[in-house]
C-alpha positions in Angstrom: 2.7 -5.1 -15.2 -0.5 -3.3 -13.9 1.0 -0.1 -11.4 -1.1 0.3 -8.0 -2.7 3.1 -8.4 -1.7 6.2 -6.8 -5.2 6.8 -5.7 -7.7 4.2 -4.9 -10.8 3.1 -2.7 -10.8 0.1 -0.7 -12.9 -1.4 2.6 -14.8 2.1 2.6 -11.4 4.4 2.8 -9.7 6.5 0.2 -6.3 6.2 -0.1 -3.8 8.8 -1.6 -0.2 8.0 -2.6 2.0 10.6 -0.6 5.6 8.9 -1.3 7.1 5.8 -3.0 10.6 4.6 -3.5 10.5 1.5 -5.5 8.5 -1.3 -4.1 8.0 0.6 -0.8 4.9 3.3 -0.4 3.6 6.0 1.8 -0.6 6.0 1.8 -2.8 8.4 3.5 -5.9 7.2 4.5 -9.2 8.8 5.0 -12.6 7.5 5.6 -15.2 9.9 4.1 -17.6 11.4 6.6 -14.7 11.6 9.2 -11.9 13.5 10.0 -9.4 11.9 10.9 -6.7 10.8 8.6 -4.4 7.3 9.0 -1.3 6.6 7.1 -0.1 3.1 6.1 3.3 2.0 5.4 3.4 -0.8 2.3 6.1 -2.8 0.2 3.9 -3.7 -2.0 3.1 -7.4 -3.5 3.3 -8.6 -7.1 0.5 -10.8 -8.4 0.9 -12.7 -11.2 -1.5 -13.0 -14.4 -4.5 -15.5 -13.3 -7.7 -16.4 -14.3 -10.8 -16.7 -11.7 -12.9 -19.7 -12.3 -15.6 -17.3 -13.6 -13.4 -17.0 -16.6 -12.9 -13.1 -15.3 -8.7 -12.5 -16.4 -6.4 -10.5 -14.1 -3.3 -9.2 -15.7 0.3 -9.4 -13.8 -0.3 -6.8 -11.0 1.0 -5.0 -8.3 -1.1 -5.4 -5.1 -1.2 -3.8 -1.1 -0.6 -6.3 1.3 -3.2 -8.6 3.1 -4.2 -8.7 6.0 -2.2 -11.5 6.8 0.7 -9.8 5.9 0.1 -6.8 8.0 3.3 -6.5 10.6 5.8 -7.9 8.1 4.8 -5.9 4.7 2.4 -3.5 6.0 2.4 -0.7 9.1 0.0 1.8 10.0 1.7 4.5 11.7 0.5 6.8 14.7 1.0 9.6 12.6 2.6 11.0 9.6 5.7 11.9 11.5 5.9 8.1 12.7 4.3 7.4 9.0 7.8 9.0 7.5 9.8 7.7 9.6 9.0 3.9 9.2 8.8 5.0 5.2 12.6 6.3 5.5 13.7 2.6 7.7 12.0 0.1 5.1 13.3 1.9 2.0 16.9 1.4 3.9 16.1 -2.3 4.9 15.3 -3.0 1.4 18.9 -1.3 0.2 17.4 1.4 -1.4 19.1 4.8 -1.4 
């Protein structure tokens, strides 16, 4: 299985891996040009091995949630304080120590 990456660009923002306990992880998140810095709070998805119609291949991966998803797999956080906090009560709602 492909790993998320602990750093990555997405939608214009840079994202930096600050914590991770299994399939939960702690992102910064910084849009360059500007100052201010969110955090967002993931259990991150598994996709499995697919081929697009193009014929472009896909290995098994792991994946940030949608949009869709967003409330129930996803949080931003006010700040990293809150960010840490909501890290520390999903890691405990999945039974992780």
């Amino acid at each position: 299985m492909q790993p998320l990456p602990s750093t990555f660009r997405s939608d214009g923002y840079d994202f930096t891996l600050i914590k991770r306990t299994g399939a939960v992880a702690l992102f910064s998140k910084h849009k360059r040009g500007h100052k201010l810095t969110h955090y967002e709070v993931v259990i991150i998805q598994h996709m499995p091995a697919q081929t697009l119609p193009g014929g472009y291949n896909y290995p098994e991966r792991e994946v940030m949630p949608t949009a869709e998803q967003w409330g129930t797999f996803g949080w931003t956080p006010i700040d990293l304080t809150a960010a840490h906090k909501r890290f520390d009560v999903t890691v405990r709602a999945l039974g992780k120590p």
